[in-house]
C-alpha positions, 0 to 999 in steps of 0.5 A: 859662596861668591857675594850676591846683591839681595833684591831689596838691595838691588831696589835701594841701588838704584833708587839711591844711584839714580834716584828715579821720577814717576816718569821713567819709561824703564830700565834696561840692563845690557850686557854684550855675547861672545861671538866667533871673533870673541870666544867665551870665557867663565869671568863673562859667563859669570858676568851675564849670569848676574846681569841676568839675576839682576834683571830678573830681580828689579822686573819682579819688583815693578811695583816698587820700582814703578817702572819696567824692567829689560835685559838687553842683548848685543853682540860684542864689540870687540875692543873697549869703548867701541862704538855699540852696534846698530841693533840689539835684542830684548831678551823674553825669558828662558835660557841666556843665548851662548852666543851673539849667533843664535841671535835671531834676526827677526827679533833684532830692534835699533839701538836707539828704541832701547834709548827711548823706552829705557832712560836708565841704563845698567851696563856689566858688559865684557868690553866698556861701555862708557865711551859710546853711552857717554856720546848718546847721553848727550842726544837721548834722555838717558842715563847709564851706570857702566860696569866693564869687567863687572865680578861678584868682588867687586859687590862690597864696593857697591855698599859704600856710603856714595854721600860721602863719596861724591862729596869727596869727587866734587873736591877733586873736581873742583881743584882740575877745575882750577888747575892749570896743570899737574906735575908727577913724580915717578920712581922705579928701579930705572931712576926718577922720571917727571910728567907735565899734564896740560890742564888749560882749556878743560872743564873736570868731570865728577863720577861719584857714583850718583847719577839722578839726571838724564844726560851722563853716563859713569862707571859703577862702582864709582868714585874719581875726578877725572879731567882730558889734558889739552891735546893741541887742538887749538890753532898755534897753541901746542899742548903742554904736556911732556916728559916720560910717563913709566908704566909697569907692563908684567914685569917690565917698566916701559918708558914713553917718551911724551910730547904735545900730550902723546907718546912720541916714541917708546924708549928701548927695553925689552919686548914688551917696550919693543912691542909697545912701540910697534903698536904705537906706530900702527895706532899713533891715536893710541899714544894720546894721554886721554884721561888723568883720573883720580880715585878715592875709594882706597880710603874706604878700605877698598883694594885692588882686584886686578880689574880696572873698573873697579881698581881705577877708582882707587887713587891716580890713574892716567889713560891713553887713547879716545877721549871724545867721550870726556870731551877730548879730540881723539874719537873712534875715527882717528884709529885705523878701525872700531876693533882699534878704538882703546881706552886704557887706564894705567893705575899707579896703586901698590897691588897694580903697579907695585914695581913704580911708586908715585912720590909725589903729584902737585896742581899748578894753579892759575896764579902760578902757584902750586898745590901738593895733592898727593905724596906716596900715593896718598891724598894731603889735600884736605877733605874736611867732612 
């Protein structure tokens, strides 16, 4: 039987992951439908069906919540990190629509009502989340755990001691703060390759799976530091980010070549390199390097379980695409359509991207000096504790 949150833990969740006040109006549990463009499959069947139990859950436990608790319905976005639409729907009860269609327009309220009678939000959806949640934490008084490709494997996860593992966050955090840069080494079949990341300019983000105040959004499960390399946006002062970032697609290792903190161009391989080069010409916002992300929950005993929600979260991992929602440049506007807006993280652990090992990453610190943060794909930094 696939593992399941009992209710009493669902309780301990969310008061421990958001630490709710007297004064909450409710909590709301989104979840996106398949529609015509974007057929159903049995992973986000699953998905809803939880999503569903937990709200059924947490509702029949006001009374030890103190608060209200909503399933919330949308159609589907189509592409991760994708703005949310403009409605959505408050489910009553009774069987989980099929799909986004049999919606019922007449029933259909704007999404900011969900906002301002919900300041906490949990989010097991299909497509991300995170970006657009991020943008209306800033604007309404609100709160969201973001839980993209959302499975019962990724439960266990959900029991870690977050203390301890916000703790470890805070850490990383505070060493992006202070760096300048990052330098990585990688290695593969193909040779040795380096990656400069420009680290000026940006402030370091900590998702270490509590979220007691209103104004941020973050992934559940949880557990890295992450930081938006400068991307160029200041007058005269290019980014620094250069040199070729490899990434293990299937079987193949595509190279990009990096420039100015984007892809400049996709070094000949084979059809998945040919392919990728073709969609970074379409999509040039796509080549941007959005995110360096720095999990820590491997050393909890966690293991990769083939999506990325919970598998970034375990060591390195570097992102392309939209970054405004981190407090990058590159928004939903610089891409040629919303079902164009990506996301994309690239995780560099052993049961993600086991044909490229990662010997070494060093902070380059203010004063020009460096600091080893990682050898083999495991932290020397110390934790302490």
């Amino acid at each position: 039987m696939a593992e399941q949150l009992r209710g009493e833990e669902l309780v301990a969740l969310v008061q421990r992951v958001f630490q709710p006040r007297p004064d909450e109006p409710g909590l709301a549990v989104l979840v996106d439908l398949p529609d015509e463009w974007v057929p159903d499959e049995a992973a986000w069947r699953e998905r809803r069906e939880i999503a569903a139990a937990w709200a059924g859950e947490l509702a029949a436990r006001r009374d030890e919540l103190g608060f209200d608790t909503h399933l919330v319905l949308y159609r589907n976005v189509r592409t991760n990190n994708g703005d949310l639409p403009a409605s959505a729907w408050i489910h009553r009860g009774g069987p989980l629509p099929l799909t986004a269609d049999a919606l019922d327009p007449a029933q259909q309220v704007p999404f900011p009502m969900i906002y301002t009678g919900h300041s906490i939000l949990i989010a097991p959806t299909e497509f991300s989340a995170t970006a657009p949640l991020k943008v209306a934490a800033r604007k309404y008084p609100i709160r969201a755990a973001t839980m993209p490709g959302f499975s019962a494997d990724m439960i266990p996860a959900l029991r870690l001691d977050y203390q301890e593992v916000n703790r470890r966050v805070g850490i990383l955090k505070d060493l992006l703060d202070r760096a300048e840069g990052a330098d990585i080494r990688f290695r593969h079949a193909g040779g040795e390759t380096s990656l400069h990341l420009d680290l000026r300019y940006r402030t370091a983000h900590a998702s270490g799976g509590l979220l007691p105040a209103n104004g941020v959004a973050g992934n559940l499960p949880s557990g890295e530091a992450y930081i938006v390399p400068y991307e160029g946006e200041r007058e005269g002062e290019p980014s620094r980010s250069a040199g070729l970032l490899p990434v293990q697609l299937g079987d193949e290792i595509v190279t990009y070549r990096i420039e100015n903190n984007r892809a400049a161009e996709v070094l000949p391989g084979g059809p998945v390199a040919a392919a990728e080069a073709e969609l970074l010409q379409r999509e040039p916002a796509y080549g941007n390097l959005a995110e360096l992300g720095l999990g820590v929950l491997a050393a909890f005993g966690v293991t990769p379980i083939g999506e990325v929600l919970l598998d970034e979260k375990l060591g390195l991992h570097i992102a392309f695409g939209r970054s405004d929602h981190f407090g990058g440049q590159v928004a939903p506007r610089h891409f040629s359509g919303p079902e164009a807006v990506v996301h994309i993280d690239r995780v560099y652990v052993p049961g993600t991207q086991p044909a490229i090992q990662v010997p070494a990453v060093d902070l380059v610190m203010a004063d020009g000096s460096v600091l080893p943060l990682m050898r083999d794909g495991e932290y020397v930094v110390g934790f302490g504790g």
